[in-house]
Every structure is written in structure tokens, then in C-alpha cells.
ChimeraX commands (.cxc) that place a marker at each C-alpha (Angstrom):
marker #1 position -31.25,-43.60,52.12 radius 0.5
marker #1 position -31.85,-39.48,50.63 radius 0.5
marker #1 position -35.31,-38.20,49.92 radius 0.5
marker #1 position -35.95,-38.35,46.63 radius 0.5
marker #1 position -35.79,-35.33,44.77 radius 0.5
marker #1 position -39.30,-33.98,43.60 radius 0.5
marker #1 position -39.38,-34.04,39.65 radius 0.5
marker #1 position -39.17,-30.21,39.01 radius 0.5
marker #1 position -35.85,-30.47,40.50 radius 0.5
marker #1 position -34.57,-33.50,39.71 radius 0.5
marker #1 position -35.53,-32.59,35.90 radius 0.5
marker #1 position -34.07,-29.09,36.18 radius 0.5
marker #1 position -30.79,-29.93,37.43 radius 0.5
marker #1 position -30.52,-32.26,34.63 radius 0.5
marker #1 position -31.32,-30.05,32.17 radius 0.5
marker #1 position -29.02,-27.79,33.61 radius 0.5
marker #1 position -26.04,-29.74,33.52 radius 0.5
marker #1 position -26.80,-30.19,29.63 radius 0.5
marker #1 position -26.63,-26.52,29.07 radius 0.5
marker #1 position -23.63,-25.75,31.16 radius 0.5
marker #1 position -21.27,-25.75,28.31 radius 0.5
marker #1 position -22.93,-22.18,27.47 radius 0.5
marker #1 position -21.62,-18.94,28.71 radius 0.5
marker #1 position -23.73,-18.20,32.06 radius 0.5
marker #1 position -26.10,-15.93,30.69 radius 0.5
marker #1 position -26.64,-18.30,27.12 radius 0.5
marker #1 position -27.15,-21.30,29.51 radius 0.5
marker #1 position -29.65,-19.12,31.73 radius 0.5
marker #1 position -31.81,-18.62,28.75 radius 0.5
marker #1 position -31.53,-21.99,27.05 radius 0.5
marker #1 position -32.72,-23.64,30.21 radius 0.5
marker #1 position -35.58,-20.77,30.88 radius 0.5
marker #1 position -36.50,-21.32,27.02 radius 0.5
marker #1 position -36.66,-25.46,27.56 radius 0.5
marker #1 position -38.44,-24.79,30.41 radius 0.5
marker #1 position -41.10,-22.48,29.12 radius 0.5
marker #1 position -41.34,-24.54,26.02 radius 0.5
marker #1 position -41.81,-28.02,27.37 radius 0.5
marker #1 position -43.13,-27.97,31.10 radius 0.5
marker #1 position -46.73,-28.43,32.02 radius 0.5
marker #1 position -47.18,-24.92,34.07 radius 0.5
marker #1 position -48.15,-27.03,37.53 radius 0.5
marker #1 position -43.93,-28.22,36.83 radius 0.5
marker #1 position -43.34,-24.66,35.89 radius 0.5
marker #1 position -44.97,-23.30,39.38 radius 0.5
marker #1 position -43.70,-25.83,41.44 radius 0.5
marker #1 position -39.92,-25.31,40.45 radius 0.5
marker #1 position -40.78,-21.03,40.77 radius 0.5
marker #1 position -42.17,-21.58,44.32 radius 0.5
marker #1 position -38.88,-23.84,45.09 radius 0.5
marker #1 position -36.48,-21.56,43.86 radius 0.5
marker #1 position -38.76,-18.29,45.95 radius 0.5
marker #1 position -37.48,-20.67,49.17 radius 0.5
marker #1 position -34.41,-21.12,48.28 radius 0.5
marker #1 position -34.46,-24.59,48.18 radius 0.5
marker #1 position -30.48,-25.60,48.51 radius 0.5
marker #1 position -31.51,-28.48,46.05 radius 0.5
marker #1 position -31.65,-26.10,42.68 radius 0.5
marker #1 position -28.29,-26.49,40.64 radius 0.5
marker #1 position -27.55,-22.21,40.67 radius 0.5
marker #1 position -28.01,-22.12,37.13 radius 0.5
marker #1 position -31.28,-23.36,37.18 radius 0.5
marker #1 position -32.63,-20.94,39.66 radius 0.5
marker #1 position -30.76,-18.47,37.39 radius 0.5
marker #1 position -33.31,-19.81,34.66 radius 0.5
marker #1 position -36.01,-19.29,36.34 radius 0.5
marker #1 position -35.80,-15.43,37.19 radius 0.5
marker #1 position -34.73,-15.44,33.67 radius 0.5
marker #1 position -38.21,-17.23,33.30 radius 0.5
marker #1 position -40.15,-14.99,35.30 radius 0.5
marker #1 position -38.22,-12.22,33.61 radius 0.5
marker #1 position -39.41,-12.91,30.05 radius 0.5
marker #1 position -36.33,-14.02,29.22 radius 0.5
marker #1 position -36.43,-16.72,26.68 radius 0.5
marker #1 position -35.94,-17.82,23.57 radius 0.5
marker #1 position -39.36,-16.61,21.82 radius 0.5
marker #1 position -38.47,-17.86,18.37 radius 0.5
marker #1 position -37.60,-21.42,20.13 radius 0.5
marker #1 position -40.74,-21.44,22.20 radius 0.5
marker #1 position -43.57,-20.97,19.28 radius 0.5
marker #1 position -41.20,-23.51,17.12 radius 0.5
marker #1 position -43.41,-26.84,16.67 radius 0.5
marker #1 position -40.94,-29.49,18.66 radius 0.5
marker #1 position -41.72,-31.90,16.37 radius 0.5
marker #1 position -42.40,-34.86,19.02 radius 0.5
marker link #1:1,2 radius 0.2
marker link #1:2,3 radius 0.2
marker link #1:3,4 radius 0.2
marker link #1:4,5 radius 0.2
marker link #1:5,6 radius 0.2
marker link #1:6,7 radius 0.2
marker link #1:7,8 radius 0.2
marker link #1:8,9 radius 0.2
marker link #1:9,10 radius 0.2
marker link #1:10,11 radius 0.2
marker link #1:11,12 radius 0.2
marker link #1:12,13 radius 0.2
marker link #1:13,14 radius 0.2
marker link #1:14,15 radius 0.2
marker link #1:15,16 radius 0.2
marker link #1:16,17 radius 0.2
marker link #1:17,18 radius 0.2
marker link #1:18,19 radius 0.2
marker link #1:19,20 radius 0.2
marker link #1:20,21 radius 0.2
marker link #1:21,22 radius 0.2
marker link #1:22,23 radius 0.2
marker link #1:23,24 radius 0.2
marker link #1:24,25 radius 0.2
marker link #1:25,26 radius 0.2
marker link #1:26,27 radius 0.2
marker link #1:27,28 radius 0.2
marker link #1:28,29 radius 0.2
marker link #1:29,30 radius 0.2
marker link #1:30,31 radius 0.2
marker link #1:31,32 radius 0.2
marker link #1:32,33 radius 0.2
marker link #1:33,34 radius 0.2
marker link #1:34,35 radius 0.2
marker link #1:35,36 radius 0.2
marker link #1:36,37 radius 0.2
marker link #1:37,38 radius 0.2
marker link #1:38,39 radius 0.2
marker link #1:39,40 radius 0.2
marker link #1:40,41 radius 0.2
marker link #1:41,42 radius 0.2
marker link #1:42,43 radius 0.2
marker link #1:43,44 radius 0.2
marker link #1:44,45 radius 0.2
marker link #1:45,46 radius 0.2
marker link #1:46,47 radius 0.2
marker link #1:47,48 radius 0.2
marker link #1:48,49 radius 0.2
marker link #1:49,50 radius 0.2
marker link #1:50,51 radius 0.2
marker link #1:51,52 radius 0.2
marker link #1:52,53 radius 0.2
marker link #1:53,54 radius 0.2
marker link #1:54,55 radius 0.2
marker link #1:55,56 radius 0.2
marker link #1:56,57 radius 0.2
marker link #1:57,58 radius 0.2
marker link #1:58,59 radius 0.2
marker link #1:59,60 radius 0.2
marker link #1:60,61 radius 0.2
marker link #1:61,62 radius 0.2
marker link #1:62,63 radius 0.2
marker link #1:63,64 radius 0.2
marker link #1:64,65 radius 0.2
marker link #1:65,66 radius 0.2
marker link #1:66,67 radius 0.2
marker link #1:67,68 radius 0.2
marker link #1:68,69 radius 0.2
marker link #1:69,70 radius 0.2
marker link #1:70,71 radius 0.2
marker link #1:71,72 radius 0.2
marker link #1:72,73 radius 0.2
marker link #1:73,74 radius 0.2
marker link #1:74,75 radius 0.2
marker link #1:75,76 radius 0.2
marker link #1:76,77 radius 0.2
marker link #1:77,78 radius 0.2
marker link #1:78,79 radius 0.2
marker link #1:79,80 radius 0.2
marker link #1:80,81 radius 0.2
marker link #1:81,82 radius 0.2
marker link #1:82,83 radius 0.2
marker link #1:83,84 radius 0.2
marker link #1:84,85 radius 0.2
view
């Protein structure tokens, strides 16, 4: 039987493969914009310090998001938009 995935990555890589019908860079920020928007920042800082490692486990677009994360690189507009949950 695998180790589980933790959450952060199990989550990202999901989210991921939802946004992978964008062009790279599109995707990148769509997935750094969900993340910002929605993730309590312990998820947030777990997943950064994962993808610092280079944890094999992180689908490349998702550690793609996150630089874009660090970066600054989201969707702004998106992330002070009320979700409505």
C-alpha cells in the first residue's frame, strides 16, 4: 500500500488537473489565484515548503503556481471577489 499523499498535495494536484485545459501560463495563475483565494495559509505554507524541496509528488504545474504565488502573481480581481459559499 502508497503513503498517502498529505492534503496540500493531494488538493493541489487536483486542482491542477482542473486547470490544465489553460495555456501554461493562464493555468499557472488560475491555480496560484484558487490557491491564494481559498487556502488557510498553514495549507498555503505547507505546499510552498514542499515545492522549496522539490517534492517529486507536485503535478509541475502546480509548483509552477506556486512561484507564481510567491511571485504576486494572481488573479487580484478574483481573490477580493466574495466566493459566495
Amino acid at each position: 500500500m502508497s503513503e498517502a499523499l498529505p492534503p496540500e498535495i493531494r488538493m493541489g494536484n487536483d486542482i491542477a488537473r482542473a486547470m490544465r485545459h489553460l495555456a501554461p501560463d493562464e493555468a499557472a495563475t488560475a491555480v496560484a489565484t484558487h490557491v491564494k483565494k481559498f487556502w488557510d495559509p498553514r495549507m498555503r505554507k505547507a505546499l510552498t515548503e514542499r515545492v522549496r524541496e522539490g517534492d517529486p509528488r507536485i503535478d509541475p504545474l502546480l509548483a509552477a503556481a506556486t512561484v507564481s504565488y510567491l511571485g504576486g502573481h494572481v488573479d487580484r480581481a478574483e481573490v477580493a471577489e466574495p466566493s459566495g459559499g
